[in-house]
matplotlib code that plots the C-alpha trace (Angstrom):
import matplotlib.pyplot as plt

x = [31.9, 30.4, 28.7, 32.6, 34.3, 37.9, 40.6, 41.8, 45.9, 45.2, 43.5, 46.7, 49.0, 47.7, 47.7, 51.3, 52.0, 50.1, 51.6, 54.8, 54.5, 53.7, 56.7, 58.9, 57.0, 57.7, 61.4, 62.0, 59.9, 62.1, 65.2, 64.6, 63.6, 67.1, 68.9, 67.4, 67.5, 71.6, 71.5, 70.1, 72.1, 75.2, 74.2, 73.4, 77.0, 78.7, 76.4, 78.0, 81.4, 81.2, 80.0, 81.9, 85.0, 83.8, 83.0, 87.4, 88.5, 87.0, 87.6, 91.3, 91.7, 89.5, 91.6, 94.9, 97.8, 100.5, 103.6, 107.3, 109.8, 113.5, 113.9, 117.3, 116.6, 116.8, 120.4, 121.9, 122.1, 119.9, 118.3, 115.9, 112.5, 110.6, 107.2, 105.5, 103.5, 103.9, 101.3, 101.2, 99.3, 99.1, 100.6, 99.3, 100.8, 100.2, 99.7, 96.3, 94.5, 91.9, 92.7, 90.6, 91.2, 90.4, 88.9, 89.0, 89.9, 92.8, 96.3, 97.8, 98.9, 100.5, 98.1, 99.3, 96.6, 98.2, 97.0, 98.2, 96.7, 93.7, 93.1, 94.2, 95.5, 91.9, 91.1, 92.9, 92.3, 92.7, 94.9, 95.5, 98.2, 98.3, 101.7, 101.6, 103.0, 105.7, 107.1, 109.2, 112.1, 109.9, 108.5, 111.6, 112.6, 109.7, 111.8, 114.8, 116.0, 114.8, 116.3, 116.3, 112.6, 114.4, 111.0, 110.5, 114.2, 111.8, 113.5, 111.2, 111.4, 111.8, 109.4, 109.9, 107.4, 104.0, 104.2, 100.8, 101.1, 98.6, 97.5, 96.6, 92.5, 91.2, 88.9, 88.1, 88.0, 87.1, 88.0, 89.2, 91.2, 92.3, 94.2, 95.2, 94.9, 96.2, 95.1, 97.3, 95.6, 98.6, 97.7, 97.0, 97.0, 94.3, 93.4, 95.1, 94.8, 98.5, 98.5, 102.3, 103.0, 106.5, 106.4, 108.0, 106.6, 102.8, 100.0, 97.7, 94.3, 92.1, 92.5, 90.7, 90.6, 89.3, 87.7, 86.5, 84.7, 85.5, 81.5, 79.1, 76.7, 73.9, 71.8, 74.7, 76.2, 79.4, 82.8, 82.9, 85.3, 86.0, 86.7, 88.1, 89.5, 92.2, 91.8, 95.1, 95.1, 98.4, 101.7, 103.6, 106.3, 103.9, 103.2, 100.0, 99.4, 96.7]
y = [-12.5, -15.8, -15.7, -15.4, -18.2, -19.0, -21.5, -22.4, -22.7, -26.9, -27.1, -24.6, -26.9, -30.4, -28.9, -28.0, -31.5, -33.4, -31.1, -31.8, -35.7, -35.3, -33.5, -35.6, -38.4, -37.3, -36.4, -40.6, -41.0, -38.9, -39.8, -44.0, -43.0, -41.4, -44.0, -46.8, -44.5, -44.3, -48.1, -48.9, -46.6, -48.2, -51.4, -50.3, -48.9, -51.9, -54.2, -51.8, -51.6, -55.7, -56.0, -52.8, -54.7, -57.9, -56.2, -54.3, -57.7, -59.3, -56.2, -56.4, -59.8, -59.9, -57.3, -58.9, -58.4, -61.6, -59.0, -59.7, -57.6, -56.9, -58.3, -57.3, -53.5, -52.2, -54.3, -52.2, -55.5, -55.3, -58.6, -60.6, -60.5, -62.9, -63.1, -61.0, -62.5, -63.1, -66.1, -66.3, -67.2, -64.1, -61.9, -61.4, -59.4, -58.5, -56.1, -55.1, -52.2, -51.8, -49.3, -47.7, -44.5, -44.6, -47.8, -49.8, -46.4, -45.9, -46.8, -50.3, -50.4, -53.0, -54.3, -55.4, -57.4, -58.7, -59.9, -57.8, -57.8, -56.0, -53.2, -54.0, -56.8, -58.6, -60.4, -59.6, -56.8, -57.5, -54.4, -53.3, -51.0, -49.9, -48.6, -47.2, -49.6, -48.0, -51.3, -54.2, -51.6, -49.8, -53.1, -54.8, -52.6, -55.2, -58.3, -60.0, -62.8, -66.1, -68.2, -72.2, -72.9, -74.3, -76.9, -77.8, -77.0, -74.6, -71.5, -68.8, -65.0, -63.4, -60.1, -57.1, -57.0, -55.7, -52.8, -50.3, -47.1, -43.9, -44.6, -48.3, -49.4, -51.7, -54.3, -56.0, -55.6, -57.6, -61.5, -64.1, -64.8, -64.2, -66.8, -66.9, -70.1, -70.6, -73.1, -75.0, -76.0, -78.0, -80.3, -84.0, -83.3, -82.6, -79.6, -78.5, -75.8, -74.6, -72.0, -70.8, -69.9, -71.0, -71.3, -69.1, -70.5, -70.7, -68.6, -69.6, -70.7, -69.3, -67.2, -68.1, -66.1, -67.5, -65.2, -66.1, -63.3, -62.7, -62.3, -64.1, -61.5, -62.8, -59.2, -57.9, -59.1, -61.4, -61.6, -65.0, -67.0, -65.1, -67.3, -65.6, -67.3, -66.0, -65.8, -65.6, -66.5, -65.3, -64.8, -61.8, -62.6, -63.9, -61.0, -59.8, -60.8, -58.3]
z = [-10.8, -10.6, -14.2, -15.9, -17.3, -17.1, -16.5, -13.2, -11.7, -11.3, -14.8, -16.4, -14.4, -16.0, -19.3, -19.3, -17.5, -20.8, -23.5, -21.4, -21.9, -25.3, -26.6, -25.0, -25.8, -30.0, -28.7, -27.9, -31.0, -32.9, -31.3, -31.9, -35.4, -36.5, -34.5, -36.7, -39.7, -38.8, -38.3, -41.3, -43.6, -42.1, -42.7, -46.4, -46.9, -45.4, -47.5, -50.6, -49.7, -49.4, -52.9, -54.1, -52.9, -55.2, -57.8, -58.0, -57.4, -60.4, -62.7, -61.7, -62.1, -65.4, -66.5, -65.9, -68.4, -68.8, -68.5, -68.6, -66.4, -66.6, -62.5, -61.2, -61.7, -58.3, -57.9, -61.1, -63.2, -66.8, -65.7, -68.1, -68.8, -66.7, -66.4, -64.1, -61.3, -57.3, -56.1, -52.5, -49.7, -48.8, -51.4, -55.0, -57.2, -61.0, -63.7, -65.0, -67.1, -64.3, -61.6, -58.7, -60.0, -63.6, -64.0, -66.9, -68.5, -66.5, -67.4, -66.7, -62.7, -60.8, -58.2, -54.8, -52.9, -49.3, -46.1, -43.0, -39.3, -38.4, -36.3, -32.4, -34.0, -34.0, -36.9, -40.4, -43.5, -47.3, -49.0, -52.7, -53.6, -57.2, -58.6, -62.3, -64.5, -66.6, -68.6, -68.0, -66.4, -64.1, -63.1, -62.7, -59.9, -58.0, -58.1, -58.6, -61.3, -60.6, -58.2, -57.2, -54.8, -51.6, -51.8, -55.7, -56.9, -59.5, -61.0, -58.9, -58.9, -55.6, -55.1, -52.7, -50.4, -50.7, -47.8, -46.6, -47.1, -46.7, -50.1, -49.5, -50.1, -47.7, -50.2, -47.1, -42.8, -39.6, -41.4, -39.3, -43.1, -46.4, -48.5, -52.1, -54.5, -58.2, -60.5, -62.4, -65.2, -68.0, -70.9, -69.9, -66.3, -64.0, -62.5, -59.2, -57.0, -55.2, -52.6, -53.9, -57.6, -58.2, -62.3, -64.9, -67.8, -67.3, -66.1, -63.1, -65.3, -62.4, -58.5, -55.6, -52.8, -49.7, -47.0, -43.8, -42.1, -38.0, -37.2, -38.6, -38.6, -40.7, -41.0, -43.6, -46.4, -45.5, -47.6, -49.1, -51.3, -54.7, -57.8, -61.1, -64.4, -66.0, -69.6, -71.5, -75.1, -75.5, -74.5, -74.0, -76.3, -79.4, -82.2, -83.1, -86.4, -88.8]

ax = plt.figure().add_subplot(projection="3d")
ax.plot(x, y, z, "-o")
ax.set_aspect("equal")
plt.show()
């Protein structure tokens, strides 16, 4: 009996305990592993819905199409075609060939981009709406003939407002805010930006859209002022000549 080998109960004990340690040891290995994996991944896919969100605004607005619309539709009056843009500090609306759903393949739409409080009401989101644009009939339904500015005494079409909906994209969350600005840009005169668009008879040369995130978080990309020219060589009245 005393020339066979084996294993003890203490030295079967203290293998268990060690192969114990280990695999849970490898578990918290594991476990820390996926969590920075998850960490990571959502950092990526903020980062890309930051720059995804850059990249629709500047394809809408590069996009945009100087439009006129019979205003007055939704009243029953035929109204008269006026041009088609809203400028405000918090409201832009216009028509443009780029949409979310077809892209720059899609038909013309008329983008909505407003301002509206965030979540718990902390903070502020920037929305888009996009409503298939049908002419200057269906888009006259949007607004109503101009009418005196009570400020600049400037003929100014009033606009429904912009409302969210299930269908609305948020471009942008968590900002502390989200302004619009329009350049004037007329002959002789210098440059100006105006956070209200009250003319009928121009086009804002260039948007700026100021946004202030609410964290400054410096390990993701952070939403920052967006500045697009407008370029219109034409208006929609003048004939395309062959």
């Amino acid at each position: 009996m005393r020339g066979r080998r084996g294993v003890t109960l203490l030295e079967l004990l203290i293998a268990i305990t060690l192969v114990s340690l280990l695999s849970t040891g490898m578990l918290f290995a594991i476990r820390t592993g996926l969590g920075a994996l998850e960490g990571v991944s959502r950092r990526v896919n903020e980062n890309r819905r930051v720059t995804g969100a850059y990249r629709i605004l500047e394809n809408q607005l590069g996009a945009f199409l100087p439009v006129r619309a019979r205003c007055g539709q939704a009243g029953g009056t035929q109204g008269n075609p006026t041009m088609f843009f809203q400028g405000e500090p918090a409201v832009m609306r216009f028509v443009t060939s780029y949409s979310l759903e077809g892209a720059h393949r899609g038909y013309a739409v008329i983008a909505e981009l407003f301002v509206v409080p965030g979540e718990g009401g902390r903070g502020v989101r920037l929305l888009v709406n996009e409503i298939p644009y049908t002419g200057p009939v269906g888009a006259g339904f949007l607004c109503m003939p101009p009418a005196p500015d009570p400020l600049s005494g400037i003929p100014r079409t009033v606009f429904a407002p912009a409302i969210p909906g299930p269908r609305s994209f948020v471009l942008a969350d968590r900002l502390a805010s989200a302004r619009f600005f329009f350049e004037q840009s007329l002959e002789g005169q210098p440059a100006q930006w105006l956070p209200v668009w009250v003319r009928n008879d121009v086009w804002p040369a260039a948007v700026r859209i100021e946004i202030t995130p609410l964290e400054d978080d410096r390990s993701r990309v952070q939403p920052l002022t967006l500045t697009t020219r407008l370029r219109i060589t034409r208006t929609p009245d003048e004939p395309f000549e062959y």
